[in-house]
Structure formats: C-alpha cells, structure tokens
KEPA-197970 format. One record per residue: x, z, y of N, C-alpha, C in turn; residue in one letter. Coordinates in steps of 0.02 Angstrom, whole numbers, plus 50000, padded with zeros to 5 digits. Last residue first. Example, Ala and Ser with C-alpha at 12.3 -4.5 7.8 and 13.67 -1.06 7.14 Angstrom:
// KEPA-197970
    nc1    nc3    nc2   cac1   cac3   cac2    cc1    cc3    cc2  type
  50642  50354  49888  50684  50357  49947  50645  50394  50002     S
  50660  50390  49716  50615  50390  49775  50660  50390  49835     A
This chain:
// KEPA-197970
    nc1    nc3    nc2   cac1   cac3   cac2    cc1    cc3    cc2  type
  51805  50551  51981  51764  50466  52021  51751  50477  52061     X
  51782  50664  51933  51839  50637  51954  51849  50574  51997     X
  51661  50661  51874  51677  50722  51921  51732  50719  51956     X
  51684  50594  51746  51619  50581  51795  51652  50626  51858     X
  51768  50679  51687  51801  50629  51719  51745  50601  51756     X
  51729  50796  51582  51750  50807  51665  51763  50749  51712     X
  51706  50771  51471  51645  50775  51510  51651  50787  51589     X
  51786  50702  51369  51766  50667  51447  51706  50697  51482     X
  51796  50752  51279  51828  50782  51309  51829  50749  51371     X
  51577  50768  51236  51665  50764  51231  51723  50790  51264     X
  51486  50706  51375  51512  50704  51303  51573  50728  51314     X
  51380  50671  51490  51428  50710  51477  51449  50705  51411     X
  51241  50546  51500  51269  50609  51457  51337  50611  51469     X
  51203  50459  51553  51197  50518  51605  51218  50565  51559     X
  51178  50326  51513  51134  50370  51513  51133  50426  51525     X
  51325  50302  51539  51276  50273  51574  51217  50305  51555     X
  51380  50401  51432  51394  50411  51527  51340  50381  51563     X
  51361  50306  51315  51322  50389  51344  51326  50406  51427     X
  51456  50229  51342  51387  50212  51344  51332  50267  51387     X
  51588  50289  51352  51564  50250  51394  51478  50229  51392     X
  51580  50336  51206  51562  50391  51241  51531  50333  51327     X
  51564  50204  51126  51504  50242  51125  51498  50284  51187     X
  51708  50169  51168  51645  50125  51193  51576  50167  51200     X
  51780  50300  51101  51782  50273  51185  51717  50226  51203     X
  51768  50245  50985  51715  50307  51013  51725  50307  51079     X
  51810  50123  50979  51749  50130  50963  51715  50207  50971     X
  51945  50157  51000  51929  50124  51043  51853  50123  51037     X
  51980  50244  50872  51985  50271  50950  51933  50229  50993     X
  51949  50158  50778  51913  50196  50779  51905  50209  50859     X
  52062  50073  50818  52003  50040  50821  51952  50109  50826     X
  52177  50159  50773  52174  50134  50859  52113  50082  50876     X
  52154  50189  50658  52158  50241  50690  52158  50200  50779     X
  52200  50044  50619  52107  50074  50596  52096  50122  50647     X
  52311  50035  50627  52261  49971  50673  52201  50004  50670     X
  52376  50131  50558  52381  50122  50638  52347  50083  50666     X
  52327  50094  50420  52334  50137  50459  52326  50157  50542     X
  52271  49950  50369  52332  49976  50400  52291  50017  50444     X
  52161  49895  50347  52158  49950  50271  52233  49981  50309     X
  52011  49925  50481  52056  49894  50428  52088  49944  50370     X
  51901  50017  50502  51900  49932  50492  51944  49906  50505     X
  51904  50121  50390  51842  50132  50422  51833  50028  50447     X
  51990  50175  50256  51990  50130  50287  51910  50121  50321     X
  51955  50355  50215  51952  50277  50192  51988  50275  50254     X
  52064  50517  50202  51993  50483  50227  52015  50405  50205     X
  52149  50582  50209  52115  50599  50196  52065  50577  50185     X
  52296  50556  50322  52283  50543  50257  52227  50536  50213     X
  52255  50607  50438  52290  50667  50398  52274  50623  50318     X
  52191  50497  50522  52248  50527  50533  52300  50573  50468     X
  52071  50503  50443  52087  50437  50435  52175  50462  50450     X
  52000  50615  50473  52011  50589  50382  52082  50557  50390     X
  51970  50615  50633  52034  50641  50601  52064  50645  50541     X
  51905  50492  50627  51975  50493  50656  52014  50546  50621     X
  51795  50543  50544  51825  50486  50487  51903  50475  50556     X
  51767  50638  50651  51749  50668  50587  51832  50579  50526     X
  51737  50519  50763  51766  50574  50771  51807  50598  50710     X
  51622  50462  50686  51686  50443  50704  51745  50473  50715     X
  51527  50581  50696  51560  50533  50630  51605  50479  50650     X
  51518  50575  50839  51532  50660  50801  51548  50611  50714     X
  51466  50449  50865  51509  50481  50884  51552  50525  50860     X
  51343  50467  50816  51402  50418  50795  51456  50425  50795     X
  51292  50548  50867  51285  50579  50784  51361  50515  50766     X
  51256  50501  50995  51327  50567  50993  51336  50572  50897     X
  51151  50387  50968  51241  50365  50978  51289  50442  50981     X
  51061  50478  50940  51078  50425  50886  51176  50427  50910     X
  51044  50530  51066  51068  50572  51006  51089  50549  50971     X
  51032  50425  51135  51088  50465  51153  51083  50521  51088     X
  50901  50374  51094  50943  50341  51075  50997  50364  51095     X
  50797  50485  51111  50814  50464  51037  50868  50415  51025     X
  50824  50491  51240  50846  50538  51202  50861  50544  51135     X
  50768  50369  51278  50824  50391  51292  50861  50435  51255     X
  50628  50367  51193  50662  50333  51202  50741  50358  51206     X
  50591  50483  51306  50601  50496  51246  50646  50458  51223     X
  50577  50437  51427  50646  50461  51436  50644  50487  51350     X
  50492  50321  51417  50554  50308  51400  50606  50347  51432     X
  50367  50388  51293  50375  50353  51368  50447  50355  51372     X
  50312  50278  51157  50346  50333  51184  50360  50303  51254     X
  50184  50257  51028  50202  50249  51090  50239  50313  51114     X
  50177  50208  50878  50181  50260  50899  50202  50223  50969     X
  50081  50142  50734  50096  50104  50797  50103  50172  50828     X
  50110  50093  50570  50060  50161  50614  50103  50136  50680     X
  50024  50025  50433  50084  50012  50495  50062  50068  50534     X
  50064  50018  50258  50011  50050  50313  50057  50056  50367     X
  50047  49965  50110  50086  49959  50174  50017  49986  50230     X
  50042  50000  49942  50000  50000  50000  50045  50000  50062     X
C-alpha cells in the first residue's frame, strides 16, 4: 500500500532541518578526519593518505562555509564571523 502524506513547513524549519543535516556531516567528517589521521579509519575519497586527509579538510571547510551562510557559528570557526 503506498500512502503519500503531504507535510508543509515554514522556512525557518526548513532551515533548521537542513543546518542540522549539514553539522551531523560535519561532526562525521570530522569523526572519519581524525580515523583517517591515526591510521584507523578507511579511505573516505582517495586510497593516499595525504590526498584523502586534505580532501576531507577541504569538505568540512565547504560544509562549515555553508552553515555561516545560514547564520550558524560552528566549530573552531565560530569566532572568525567576528573578525570580518
């Protein structure tokens, strides 16, 4: 049986459901940087070391940049809004 249910949100929900989404990313990126550093962990997207650990970086940098635009503070950048 398929049953569609149609939910309406006003869009600071929206917002919230999609800044949580992107910090959970974040906080697992984070989580597979430091696997990835201490040995411990896969290949996230490549299988060399130093290219994966400097892709990861660059991909939580993009996320945290996102969040900023929706006005979230994150991380260890929560001071650099404040610096601008």
């Amino acid at each position: 049986m398929n049953k569609k249910i149609t939910i309406e949100l006003d869009w600071e929900t929206i917002d919230r459901i999609t800044t949580s989404s992107m910090k959970s990313i974040v906080e697992g990126l984070e989580n597979d940087l430091e696997r990835r550093k201490n040995d411990t962990g896969m290949a996230i997207f490549e299988k060399d070391k130093r290219k994966d650990v400097v892709l990861i970086q660059k991909h939580i940098e993009a996320f945290k940049l996102v969040l900023r635009y929706y006005g979230e503070n994150y991380g260890e950048d929560a001071n650099e809004s404040e610096r601008v």
